[in-house]
C-alpha positions as CSV (number, residue, x, y, z in Angstrom):
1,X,103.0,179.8,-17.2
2,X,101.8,176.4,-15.6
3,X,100.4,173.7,-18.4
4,X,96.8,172.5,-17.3
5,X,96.6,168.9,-17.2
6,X,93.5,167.7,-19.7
7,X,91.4,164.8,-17.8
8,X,89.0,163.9,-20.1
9,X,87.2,165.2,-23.1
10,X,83.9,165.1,-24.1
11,X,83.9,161.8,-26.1
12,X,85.4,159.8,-23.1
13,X,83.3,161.0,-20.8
14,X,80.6,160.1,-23.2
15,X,81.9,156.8,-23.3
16,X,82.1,156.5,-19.7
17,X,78.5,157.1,-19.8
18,X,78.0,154.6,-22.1
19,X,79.4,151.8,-20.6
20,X,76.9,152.6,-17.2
21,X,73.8,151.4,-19.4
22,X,72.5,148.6,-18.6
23,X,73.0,146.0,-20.8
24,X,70.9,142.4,-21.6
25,X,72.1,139.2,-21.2
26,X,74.0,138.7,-24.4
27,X,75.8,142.4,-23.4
28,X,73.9,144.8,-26.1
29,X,72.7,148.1,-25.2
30,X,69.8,149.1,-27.1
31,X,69.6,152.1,-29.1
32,X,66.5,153.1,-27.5
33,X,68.7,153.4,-23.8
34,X,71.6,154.9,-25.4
35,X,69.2,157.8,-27.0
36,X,67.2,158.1,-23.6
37,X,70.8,158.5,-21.7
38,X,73.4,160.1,-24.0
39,X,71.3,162.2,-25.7
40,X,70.0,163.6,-22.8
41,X,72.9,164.1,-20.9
42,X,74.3,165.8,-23.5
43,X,71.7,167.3,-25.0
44,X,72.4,165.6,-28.6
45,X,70.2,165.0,-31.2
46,X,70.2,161.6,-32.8
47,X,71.9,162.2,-35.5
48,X,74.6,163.7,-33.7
49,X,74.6,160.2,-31.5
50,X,74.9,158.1,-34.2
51,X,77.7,160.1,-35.4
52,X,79.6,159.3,-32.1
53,X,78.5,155.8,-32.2
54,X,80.4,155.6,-35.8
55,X,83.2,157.2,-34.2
56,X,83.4,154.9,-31.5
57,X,83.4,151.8,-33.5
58,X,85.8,152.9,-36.4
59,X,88.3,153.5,-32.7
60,X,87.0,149.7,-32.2
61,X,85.5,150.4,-28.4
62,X,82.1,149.1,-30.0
63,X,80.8,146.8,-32.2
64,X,77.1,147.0,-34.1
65,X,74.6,144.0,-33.3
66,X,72.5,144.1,-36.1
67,X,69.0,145.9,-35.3
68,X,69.5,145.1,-31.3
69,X,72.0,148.1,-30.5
70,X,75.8,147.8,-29.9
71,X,77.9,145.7,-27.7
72,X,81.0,147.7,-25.9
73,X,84.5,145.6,-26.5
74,X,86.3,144.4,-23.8
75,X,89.7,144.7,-25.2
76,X,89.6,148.4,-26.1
77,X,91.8,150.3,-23.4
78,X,89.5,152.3,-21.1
């Protein structure tokens, strides 16, 4: 029986998603534009979003900007 390669799960491609917002000047994605697109796309609700967001940063691909949104790390490996 042939093995089928995984490409991506959801998280990564929810990531990948992520890092298309557009961001402000200083590099932080406001909640509001990550609700609008990832919740949306993936038909989450916000607690559910937040959740991921938490996961995200304890993997240290994000980092919180207090009560502006988050700011995606460049260092992570994407």
């Amino acid at each position: 029986m042939k093995k089928i390669k995984r490409q991506m799960d959801l998280n990564e491609l929810a990531f990948q998603k992520l890092k298309e917002i557009r961001t402000n000047r200083q590099g932080v994605i406001s909640f509001s534009k990550i609700r609008q697109r990832i919740c949306s796309l993936f038909c989450l609700k916000r607690r559910l979003c937040h959740k991921l967001l938490i996961d995200f940063r304890n993997e240290g691909r994000i980092e919180y900007v207090h009560c502006r949104g988050i700011r995606i790390k460049t260092d992570s490996k994407n």
